[in-house]
C-alpha positions in Angstrom: -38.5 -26.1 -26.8 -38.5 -27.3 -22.9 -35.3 -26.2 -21.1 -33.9 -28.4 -18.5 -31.4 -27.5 -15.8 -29.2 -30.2 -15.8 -25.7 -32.1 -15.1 -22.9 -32.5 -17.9 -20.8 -34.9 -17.2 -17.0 -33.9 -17.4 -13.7 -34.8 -15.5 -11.9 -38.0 -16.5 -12.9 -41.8 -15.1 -13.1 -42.9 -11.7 -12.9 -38.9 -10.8 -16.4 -37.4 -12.1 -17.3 -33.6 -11.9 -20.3 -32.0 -13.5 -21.3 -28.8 -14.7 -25.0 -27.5 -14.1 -26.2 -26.2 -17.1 -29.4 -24.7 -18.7 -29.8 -27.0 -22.3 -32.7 -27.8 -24.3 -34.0 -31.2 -23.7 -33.1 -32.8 -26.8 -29.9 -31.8 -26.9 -26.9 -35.2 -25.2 -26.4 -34.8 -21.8 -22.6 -34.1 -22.8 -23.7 -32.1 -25.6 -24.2 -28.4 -26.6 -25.7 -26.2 -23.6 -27.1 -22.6 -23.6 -25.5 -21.2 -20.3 -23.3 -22.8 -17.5 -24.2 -21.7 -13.7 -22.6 -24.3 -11.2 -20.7 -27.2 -10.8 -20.9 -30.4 -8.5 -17.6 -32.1 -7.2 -19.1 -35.5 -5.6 -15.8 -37.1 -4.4 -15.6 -33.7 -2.2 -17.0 -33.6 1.6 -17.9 -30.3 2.0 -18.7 -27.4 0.1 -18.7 -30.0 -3.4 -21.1 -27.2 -5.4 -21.3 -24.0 -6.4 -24.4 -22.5 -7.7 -25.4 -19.1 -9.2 -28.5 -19.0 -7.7 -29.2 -15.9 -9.3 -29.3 -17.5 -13.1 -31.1 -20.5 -11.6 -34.1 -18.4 -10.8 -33.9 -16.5 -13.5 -34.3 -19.7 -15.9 -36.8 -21.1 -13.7 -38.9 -18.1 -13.9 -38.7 -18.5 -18.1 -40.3 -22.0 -17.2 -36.4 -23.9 -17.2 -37.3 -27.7 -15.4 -34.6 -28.6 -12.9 -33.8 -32.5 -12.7 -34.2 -33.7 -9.0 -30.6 -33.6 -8.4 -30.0 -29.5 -9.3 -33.8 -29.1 -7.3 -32.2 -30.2 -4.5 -28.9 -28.0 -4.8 -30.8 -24.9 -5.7 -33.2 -26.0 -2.7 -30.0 -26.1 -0.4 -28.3 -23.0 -2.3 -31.8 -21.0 -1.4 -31.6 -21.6 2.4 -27.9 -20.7 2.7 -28.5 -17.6 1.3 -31.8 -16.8 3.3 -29.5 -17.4 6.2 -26.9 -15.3 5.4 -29.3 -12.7 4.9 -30.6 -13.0 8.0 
């Protein structure tokens, strides 16, 4: 079974929102998910994610593949926090 961090679609037309979840590859992109860790607000200027980054390196340590959109957020999320820490 490959596990991909991915996008599901939700919100109504012409507004779009997404949840990033952890699924199995086969399953729909709107379809049944194992665990739910962000969302993605696109229509937003700032601050249009939220990411537990947490989860999202838990599931990439048990071999989860991000798509190149959620690689990018966790990418961004990993910064923000290595600057907070800092």
């Amino acid at each position: 079974m490959s596990v991909k961090i991915r996008m599901k679609r939700v919100g109504t037309k012409n507004t779009p929102a997404f949840r990033i979840v952890v699924a199995d590859g086969r399953s729909p992109r709107d379809g049944k998910f194992i665990e739910e860790i962000g969302t993605y607000q696109p229509l937003k200027k700032e601050n249009n994610y939220t990411l537990n980054l947490e989860r999202a390196n838990y599931w990439l340590s048990k071999g989860a593949q991000p798509s190149d959109t959620v690689a990018s957020f966790i990418k961004k999320a990993g910064k923000a926090a290595a600057t907070v820490a800092a």
